[in-house]
C-alpha positions in Angstrom: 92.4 96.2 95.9 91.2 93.3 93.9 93.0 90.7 96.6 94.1 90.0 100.0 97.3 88.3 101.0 97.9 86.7 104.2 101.5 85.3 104.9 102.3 82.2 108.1 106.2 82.6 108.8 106.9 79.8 111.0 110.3 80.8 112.6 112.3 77.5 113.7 114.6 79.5 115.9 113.0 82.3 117.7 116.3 83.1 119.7 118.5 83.0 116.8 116.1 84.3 113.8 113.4 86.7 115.9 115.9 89.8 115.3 116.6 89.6 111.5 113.0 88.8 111.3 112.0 92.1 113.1 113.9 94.3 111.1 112.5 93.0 107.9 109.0 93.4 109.3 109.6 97.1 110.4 111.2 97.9 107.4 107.4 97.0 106.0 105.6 98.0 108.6 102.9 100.2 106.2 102.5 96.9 104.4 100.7 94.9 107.5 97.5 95.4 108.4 97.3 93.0 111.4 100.1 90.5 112.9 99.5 88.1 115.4 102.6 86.2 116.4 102.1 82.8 119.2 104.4 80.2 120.7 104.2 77.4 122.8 104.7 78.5 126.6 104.8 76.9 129.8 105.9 77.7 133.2 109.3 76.2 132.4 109.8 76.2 129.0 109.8 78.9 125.9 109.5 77.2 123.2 112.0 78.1 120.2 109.6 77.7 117.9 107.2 80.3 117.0 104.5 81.4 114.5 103.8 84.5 113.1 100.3 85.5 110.8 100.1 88.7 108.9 97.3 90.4 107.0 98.9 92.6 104.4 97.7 95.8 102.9 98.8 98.2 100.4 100.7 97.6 97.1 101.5 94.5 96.0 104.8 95.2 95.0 105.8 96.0 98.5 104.1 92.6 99.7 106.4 90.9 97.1 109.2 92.6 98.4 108.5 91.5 102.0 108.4 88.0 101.1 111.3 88.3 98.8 113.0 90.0 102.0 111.8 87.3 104.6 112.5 84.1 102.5 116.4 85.2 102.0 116.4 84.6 106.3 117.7 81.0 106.9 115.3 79.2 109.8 112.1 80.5 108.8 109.1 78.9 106.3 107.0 81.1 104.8 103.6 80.0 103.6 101.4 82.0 102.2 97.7 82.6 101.0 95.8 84.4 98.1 92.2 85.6 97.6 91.1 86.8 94.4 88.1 89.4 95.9 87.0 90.5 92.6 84.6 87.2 92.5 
């Protein structure tokens, strides 16, 4: 593998979007490597706002299709980055 893809979904509504953003993620479960997922939290408030980070492994065309997947869920950005490792 000549690259490595890591993908920020920022989810703007954790209570409303966090299930229809699982499924998608289990459905391409083989595809992440590592996910780390954070939100603010204090003793008396969760916030609704919440970030997820995944390191993506496999074929491309199945990291396409998660992101293809992920963007067509309203209340979520996903950003994502690139690196060409045949430098």
């Amino acid at each position: 593998m000549n690259e490595k893809r890591i993908i920020g979904i920022n989810v703007l509504d954790r209570i409303k979007e966090a299930g229809r953003t699982q499924h998608v993620l289990s459905k391409y479960a083989t595809s992440v490597k590592t996910r780390l997922g954070f939100h603010e939290l204090s003793e008396d408030v969760c916030s609704r706002n919440g970030f997820i980070i995944l390191e993506l492994t496999g074929k491309k065309s199945e990291w396409d299709s998660l992101e293809n997947e992920l963007n067509k869920i309203g209340g979520i950005n996903i950003q994502k980055m690139s690196f060409d490792l045949s430098k």
